[in-house]
C-alpha positions, 0 to 999 in steps of 0.5 A, a space after each residue: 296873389 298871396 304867396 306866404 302860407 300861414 305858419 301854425 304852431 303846434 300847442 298840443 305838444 308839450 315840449 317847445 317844438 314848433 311844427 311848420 306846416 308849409 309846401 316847403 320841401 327840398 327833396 334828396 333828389 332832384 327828380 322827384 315830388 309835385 311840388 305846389 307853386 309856394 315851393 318853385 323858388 325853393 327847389 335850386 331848379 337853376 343848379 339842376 338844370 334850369 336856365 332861365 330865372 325863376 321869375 320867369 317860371 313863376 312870378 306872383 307878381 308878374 307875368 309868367 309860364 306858369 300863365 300859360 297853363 290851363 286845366 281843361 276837363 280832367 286834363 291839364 293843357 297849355 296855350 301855345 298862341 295868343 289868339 287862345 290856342 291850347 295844346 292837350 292830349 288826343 284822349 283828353 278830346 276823345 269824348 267831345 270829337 266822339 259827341 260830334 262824329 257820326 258814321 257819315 263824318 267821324 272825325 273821330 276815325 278820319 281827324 278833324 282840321 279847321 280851314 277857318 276860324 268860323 269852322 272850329 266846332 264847339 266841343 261840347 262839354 270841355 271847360 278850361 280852367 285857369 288858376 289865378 290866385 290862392 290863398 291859404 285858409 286853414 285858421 278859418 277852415 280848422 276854427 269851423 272844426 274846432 267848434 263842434 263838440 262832437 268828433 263825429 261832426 268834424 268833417 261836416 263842420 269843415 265841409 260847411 266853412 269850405 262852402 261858405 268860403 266858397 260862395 263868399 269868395 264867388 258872390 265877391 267876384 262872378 267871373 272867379 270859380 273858387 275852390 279850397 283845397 286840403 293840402 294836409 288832412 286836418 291841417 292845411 286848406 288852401 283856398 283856389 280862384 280859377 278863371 272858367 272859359 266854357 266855349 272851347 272849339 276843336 281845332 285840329 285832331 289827328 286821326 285816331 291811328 295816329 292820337 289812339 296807335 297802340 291802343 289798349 295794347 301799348 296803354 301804360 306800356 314802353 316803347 310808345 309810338 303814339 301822337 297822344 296830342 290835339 289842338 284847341 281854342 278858347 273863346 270869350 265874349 267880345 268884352 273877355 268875359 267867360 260866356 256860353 258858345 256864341 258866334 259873336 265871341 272871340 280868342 281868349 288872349 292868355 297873359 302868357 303862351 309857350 313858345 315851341 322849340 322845334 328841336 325837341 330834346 335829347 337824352 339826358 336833357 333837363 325838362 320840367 312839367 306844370 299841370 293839374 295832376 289828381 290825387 295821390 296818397 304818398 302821405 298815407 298810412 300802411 292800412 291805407 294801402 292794405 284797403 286799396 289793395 284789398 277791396 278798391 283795386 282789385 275789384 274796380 279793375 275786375 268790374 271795369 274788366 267784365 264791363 269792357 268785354 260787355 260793351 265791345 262785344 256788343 259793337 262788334 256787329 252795332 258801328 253806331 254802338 261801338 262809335 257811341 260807347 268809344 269814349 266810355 270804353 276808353 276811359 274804363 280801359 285805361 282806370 282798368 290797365 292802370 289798377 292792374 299796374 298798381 296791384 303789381 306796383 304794391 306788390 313788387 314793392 313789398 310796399 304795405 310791409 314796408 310801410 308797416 315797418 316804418 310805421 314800427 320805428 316810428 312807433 318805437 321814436 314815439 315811446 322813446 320819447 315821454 312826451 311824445 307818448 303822453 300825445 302819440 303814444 296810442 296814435 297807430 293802434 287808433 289809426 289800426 282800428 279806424 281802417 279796421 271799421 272801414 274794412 267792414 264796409 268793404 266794396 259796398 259804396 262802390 257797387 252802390 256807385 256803379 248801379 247808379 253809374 251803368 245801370 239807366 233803370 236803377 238810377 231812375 228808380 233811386 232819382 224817384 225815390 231821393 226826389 219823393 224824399 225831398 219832396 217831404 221837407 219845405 221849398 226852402 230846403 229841398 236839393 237844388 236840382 229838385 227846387 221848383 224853378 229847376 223842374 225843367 233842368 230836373 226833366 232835361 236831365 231824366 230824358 237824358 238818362 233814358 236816352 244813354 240808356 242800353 236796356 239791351 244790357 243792363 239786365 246783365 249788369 245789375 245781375 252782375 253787380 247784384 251777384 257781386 254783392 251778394 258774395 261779399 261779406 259785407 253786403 250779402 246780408 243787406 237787402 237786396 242782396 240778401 233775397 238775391 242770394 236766396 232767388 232759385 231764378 236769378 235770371 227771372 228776378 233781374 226780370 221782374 225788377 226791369 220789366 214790371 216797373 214804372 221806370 220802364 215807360 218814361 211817361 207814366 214815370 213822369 206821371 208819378 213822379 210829378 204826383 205830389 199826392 202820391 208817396 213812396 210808401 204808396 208806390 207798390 213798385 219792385 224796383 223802387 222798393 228795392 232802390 229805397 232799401 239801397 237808399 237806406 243802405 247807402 245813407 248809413 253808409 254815409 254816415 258811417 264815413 263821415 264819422 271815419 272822415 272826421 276821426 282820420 281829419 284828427 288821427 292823419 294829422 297828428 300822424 303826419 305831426 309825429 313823421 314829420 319830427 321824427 323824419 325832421 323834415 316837411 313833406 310835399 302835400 299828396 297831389 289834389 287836381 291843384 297846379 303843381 311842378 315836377 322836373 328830371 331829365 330824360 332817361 332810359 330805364 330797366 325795368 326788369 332783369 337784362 332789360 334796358 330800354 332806351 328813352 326815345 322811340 321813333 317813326 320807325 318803330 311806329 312803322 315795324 308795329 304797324 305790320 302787327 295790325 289791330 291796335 297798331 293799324 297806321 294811317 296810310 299817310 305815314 306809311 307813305 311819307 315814311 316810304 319816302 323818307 319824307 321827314 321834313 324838318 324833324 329829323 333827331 339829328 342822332 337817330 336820323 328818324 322822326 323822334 315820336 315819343 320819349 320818357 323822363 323820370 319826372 313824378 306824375 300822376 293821373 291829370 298830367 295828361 296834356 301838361 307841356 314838357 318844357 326844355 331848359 328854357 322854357 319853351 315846349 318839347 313835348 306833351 305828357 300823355 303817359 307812364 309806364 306800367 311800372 310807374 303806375 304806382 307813383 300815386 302811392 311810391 316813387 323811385 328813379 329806378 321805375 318811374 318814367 313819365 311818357 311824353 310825345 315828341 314836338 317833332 313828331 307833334 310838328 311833323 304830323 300837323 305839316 305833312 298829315 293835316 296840311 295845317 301850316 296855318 297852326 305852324 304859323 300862329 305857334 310862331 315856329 320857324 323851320 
């Protein structure tokens, strides 16, 4: 693995100063930043708490914890056992135990445990993903960039290199995902390999008033009384190479797993978390957030609102429905609660203003300085207009997204229409999916779409979505939506976009589909016709961003240049899905006036929510079990309860879900699932006072596979002795 990251010089400035752009970052505090694996050694993680040696944690050249970790979905999980047992959370699981359950056996409902290997069931669609070596790649990618002659054609430029870096890197080895990833916008890329398992196996689930207590009520919400975990395991092919689901193939052995300590943690104790989180925007300038808080938050979170009481009340009446959408309106009610979370977080924090007025001092260390104006002395006021273009775009590729996301007939309409496109140009230079030999992949997935269809629905979505874009500035003068804001029937001309189509009869869609003599200006359809007028939207759209795309690539990184000397430290590259390391300790919080919560819930207040029913109906076991003070070994030794779930004040973000919460030693005390609501804002602020991760319990975890899923046999191979 290479570990020393390329150290470039900034020519460009006229004085001698030399701008490292490196992970290296030693925060003012001890419990703040994910931090890249290049920064581990650099942390003094022994003098905050850490007892065992680095090497230990990390080690490039050897075997290590940071081994153990895994990416799995869009989560982040651990391996526990070297027969290729993962831990992750319940919700990182929800959709593929939803794929699999049926009214007759809802695993989804009732929990799932295996009696033998042979019956682990494959969950479908789950990969997991381990990093296995990085390497940085920024002179290559920013050569690329530097070549074209035109702004606007640098971030193509630098999409390109990173394709090529790609496929390069994955011809070189078949068995390696290779992905690059920009750590500096502009300035650092960072090339990934990852080992892929695609057959994945449920193991044990608990079941859903134990992995889902609280619901929507308690998402994103403290005290927390939720077992968020399940239990997975990766198979491989006989000779260890990744394959498809078969019978024939077995447990992947990690190079390395947790061990568990089954007396958990304390108060105050120090603990550290590996994962995978998303993406987050620290780095970004003032009119960053402004745009997210004036177009992307507000109406993603109002949208997914409308949508989420669209669906439930359709399975009120419809068990087959409400089991099918489930995971759907999970992931939906939790992007919504956690924008709601965001909003408050911005303003609370006064966090645009802020940003503002750091950006003025910033402004006045430029012009105090004559040959930092010479090269930044107009860097704000062009970072200003830049987000004052993107403005004028608004909301628009986001309604353009979820026609295409929610609406079945829409999608179609704009798959004939981008199929019929392509269809014009050579073999050779068609999209992928819409080569000949990928007809039959082209054909599965049309069927698909019909199949997850809801035309019961989305006659009220797109005129929703229709409506909402023809109230926006930005969209209510461009077609459709223009000759949808004048329609007297709205209702009527919804109808006739659905009804008189091709679209609605899959075969005669097929039919024309395939009619290689039969053009788009030939198709005398409403609805295609309005999915090229959005076709054409969309495409300029698109155009307009990759000119942003590429001026922000050059004004970002001079702004994080001039922060940089003006601040006269280095900082810690946003969060990009990449293996990263946060620590603090666990801590209680106030997180309003003559508020104080205390930072580990327990059994018992599962118990008092349950009386409320709704979200915190409980499972009958644990009634009974707590009836009989049946704790087992699992007992905080202080609160005399089954510790359920605790909070730290580690930094995480979207993508932690399922990261190991390790104690001093290493080994594993819990599992995060969650933050608090006020906490939601760590993707763009964060601060000891609000920001608390949520985590669930190992005991808890231990108590619920012994005495509720019966499975000693996972207590076994976990090697935990009680």
């Amino acid at each position: 693995m290479k570990k020393n990251f390329l150290i470039r010089s900034s020519a460009a400035i006229l004085f001698s100063i030399t701008l490292i752009i490196s992970f290296a970052f030693v925060p003012p505090k001890p419990d703040e930043g994910m931090f890249p694996l290049s920064d581990i050694r650099k942390l003094n993680l022994n003098e905050k708490g850490l007892k065992i040696s680095i090497d230990e944690l990390y080690n490039p050249n050897g075997v290590s914890i940071v081994d153990a970790l895994v990416k799995i979905g869009g989560c982040s999980g651990s391996f526990v056992s070297d027969e290729g047992l993962i831990i992750t959370n319940h919700h990182c699981v929800f959709g593929a135990v939803q794929k699999v359950s049926t009214l007759e056996n809802n695993y989804l409902e009732n929990g799932f445990v295996t009696n033998s290997r042979e019956e682990e069931i494959p969950a479908e669609g789950l990969t997991v993903r381990i990093t296995t070596s990085y390497e940085d790649v920024s002179k290559e990618v920013l050569e690329a960039a530097d070549k074209v002659t035109e702004i606007s054609e640098r971030s193509k430029a630098i999409a390109d290199k990173i394709k090529e870096i790609v496929k390069r890197e994955e011809e070189k080895d078949s068995t390696i995902k290779a992905e690059v990833s920009e750590m500096f916008v502009g300035e650092q890329y960072v090339l990934f390999r990852y080992k892929i398992i695609n057959d994945i196996r449920l193991v044990y689930v608990p079941p859903r008033t134990i992995g889902e207590f609280g619901g929507e009520s308690d998402n994103w919400i403290w005290p927390r009384h939720t077992g968020d975990f399940s239990f997975v395991r990766a198979y491989v092919a006989p000779d260890g190479s990744p394959a498809k689901y078969s019978i024939d193939n077995v447990p992947f052995k990690p190079k390395k797993f947790l061990e568990v300590n089954p007396k958990g943690i304390d108060e105050e104790d120090f603990v550290f978390i590996l994962g995978y989180p998303g993406r987050t925007f620290k780095n970004m300038p003032a009119r960053f957030v402004e745009y997210h808080y004036k177009y992307q938050l507000p109406y993603v979170q109002s949208f997914f609102s409308w949508l989420i009481n669209l669906y439930t009340k359709r399975g009120e009446n419809d068990p087959e429905f409400a089991l099918n959408i489930s995971s759907t309106i999970k992931s939906l009610a939790n992007t919504e609660k956690n924008y709601r979370g965001k909003l408050q977080g911005i303003r609370n924090l006064d966090l645009i203003n802020k940003k503002v007025q750091e950006e003025k001092h910033l402004q006045n260390f430029i012009q105090n300085d004559p040959q930092l104006k010479s090269r930044y002395g107009n860097l704000l006021n062009e970072i200003d207009e830049l987000y004052n273009d993107t403005f004028k775009s608004g909301r628009t590729m986001f309604v353009l997204n979820f026609l295409r996301n929610f609406v079945s007939s829409y999608r179609l309409a704009d798959l004939f229409v981008d199929y019929k496109t392509e269809m014009m140009k050579d073999e050779k230079d068609r999209k992928t999916n819409y080569k000949v030999e990928n007809r039959e992949k082209l054909i599965n997935e049309i069927d698909n779409i019909y199949k997850n269809s809801k035309p019961d629905l989305e006659p009220q979505i797109l005129k929703k979505l229709f409506s909402d874009a023809s109230s926006f500035d930005e969209m209510k003068d461009s077609e459709p939506f223009a000759s949808f804001r004048l329609a007297e029937n709205k209702d009527g001309y919804i109808k006739n976009l659905l009804e008189k189509t091709i679209v609605s009869d899959k075969d005669k869609f097929l039919e024309k589909l395939f009619d290689h003599e039969l053009t788009l200006e030939q198709v005398n359809d409403e609805l295609i016709i309005r999915a090229k007028q959005l076709t054409e939207l969309r495409a300029n759209e698109q155009k307009k961003q990759q000119a942003r795309d590429s001026r922000s690539n050059i004004l970002l990184a001079k702004f994080n240049e001039v922060k940089r000397l003006w601040l006269n430290k280095n900082f810690i590259p946003d969060a990009n899905s990449t293996l990263r390391l946060t620590f603090g300790y666990v801590r209680g919080y106030s997180p309003k006036d003559a508020t104080y919560y205390s930072p580990i819930s327990s059994l018992k207040g599962m118990i008092e929510k349950s009386f409320e029913g709704g979200d915190y109906r409980i499972y009958e076991k644990v009634k009974e079990l707590y009836d009989k003070k049946d704790f087992g070994s699992f007992v905080h030794p202080k609160m005399k309860e089954v510790p359920v779930a605790f909070i730290y004040n580690t930094d995480t973000s979207g993508g932690n879900s399922g990261s190991p919460i390790m104690d001093a030693y290493g080994k594993l005390v819990g599992v995060n699932f969650d933050r608090c609501f006020e906490a939601t804002i760590n993707d763009y602020a964060w601060s000891e006072s609000y920001s608390r991760s949520i985590g669930v319990d190992i005991r808890f975890v231990l108590w619920v596979v012994q005495k509720i899923g019966k499975a000693d046999f996972l207590l076994k191979e976990m090697n935990v002795n009680l």
